[in-house]
C-alpha positions as CSV (number, residue, x, y, z in Angstrom):
1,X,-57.4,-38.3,0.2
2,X,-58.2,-41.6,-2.3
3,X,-58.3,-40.7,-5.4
4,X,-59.7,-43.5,-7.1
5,X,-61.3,-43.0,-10.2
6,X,-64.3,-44.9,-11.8
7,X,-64.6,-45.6,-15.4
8,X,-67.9,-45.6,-17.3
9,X,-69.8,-44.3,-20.3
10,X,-70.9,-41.0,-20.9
11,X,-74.5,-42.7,-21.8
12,X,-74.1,-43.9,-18.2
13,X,-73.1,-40.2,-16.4
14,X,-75.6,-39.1,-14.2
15,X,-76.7,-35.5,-15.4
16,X,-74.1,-32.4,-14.2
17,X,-71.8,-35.4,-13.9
18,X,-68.2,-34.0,-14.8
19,X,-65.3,-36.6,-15.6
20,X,-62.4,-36.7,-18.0
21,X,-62.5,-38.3,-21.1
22,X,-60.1,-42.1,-20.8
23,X,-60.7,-43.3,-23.9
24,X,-62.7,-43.9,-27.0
25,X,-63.9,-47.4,-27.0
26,X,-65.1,-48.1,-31.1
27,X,-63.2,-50.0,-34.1
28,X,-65.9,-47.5,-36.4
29,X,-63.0,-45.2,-38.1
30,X,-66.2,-42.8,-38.6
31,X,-67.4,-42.0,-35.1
32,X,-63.7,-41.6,-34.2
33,X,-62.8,-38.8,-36.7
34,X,-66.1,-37.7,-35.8
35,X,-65.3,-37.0,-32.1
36,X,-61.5,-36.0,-32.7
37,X,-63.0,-33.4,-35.0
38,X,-65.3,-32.1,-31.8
39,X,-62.0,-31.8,-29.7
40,X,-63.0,-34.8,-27.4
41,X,-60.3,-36.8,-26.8
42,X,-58.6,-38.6,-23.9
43,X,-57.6,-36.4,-21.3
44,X,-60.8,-34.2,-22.0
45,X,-62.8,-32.7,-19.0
46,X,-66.4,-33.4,-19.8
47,X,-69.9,-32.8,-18.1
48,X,-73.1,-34.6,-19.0
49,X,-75.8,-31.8,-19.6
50,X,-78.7,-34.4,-20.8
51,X,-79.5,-37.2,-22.2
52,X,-83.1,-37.0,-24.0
53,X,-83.7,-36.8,-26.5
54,X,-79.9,-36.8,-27.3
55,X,-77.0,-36.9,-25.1
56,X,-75.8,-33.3,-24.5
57,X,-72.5,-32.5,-23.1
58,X,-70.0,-29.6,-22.4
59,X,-66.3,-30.3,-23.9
60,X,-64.8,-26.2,-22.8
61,X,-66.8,-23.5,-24.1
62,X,-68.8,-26.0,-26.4
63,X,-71.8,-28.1,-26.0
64,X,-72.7,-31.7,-28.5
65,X,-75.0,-33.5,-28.8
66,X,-75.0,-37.3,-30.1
67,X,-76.9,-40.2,-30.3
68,X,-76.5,-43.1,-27.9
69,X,-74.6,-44.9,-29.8
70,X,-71.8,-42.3,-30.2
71,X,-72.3,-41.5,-26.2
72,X,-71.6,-45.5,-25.6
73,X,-68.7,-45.1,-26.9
74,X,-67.0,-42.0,-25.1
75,X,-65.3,-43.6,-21.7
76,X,-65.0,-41.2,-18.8
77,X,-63.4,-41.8,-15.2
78,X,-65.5,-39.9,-13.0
């Protein structure tokens, strides 16, 4: 079985997409506390739930919603 992994943005998941968070690509101090705050981190499982008029997606029990800016920036191998 290959088990090769791909590594995008959430802003690029197709919707019901799942993947796992790899890193969080930003120098902005702001956005970062703001996701660690949420719980997404690496090594998060993560599904894409939509993406207008924000970008909506399930972190466990919990759902967020961002702008695209902030989804940008959330990298997922899917």
């Amino acid at each position: 079985m290959n088990k090769s992994t791909h590594l995008i943005s959430l802003s690029d998941m197709k919707i019901q997409q799942k993947g796992v968070v790899a890193e969080l690509v930003t120098d902005n101090g702001s956005i970062l506390r703001k996701l660690m705050s949420m719980g997404i981190l690496p090594g998060t499982r993560i599904k894409l739930i939509q993406k207008f008029p924000s970008y909506v997606f399930q972190v466990g029990y919990t759902q967020v919603a961002v702008d695209r800016e902030i989804a940008s920036v959330i990298s997922v191998n899917i």
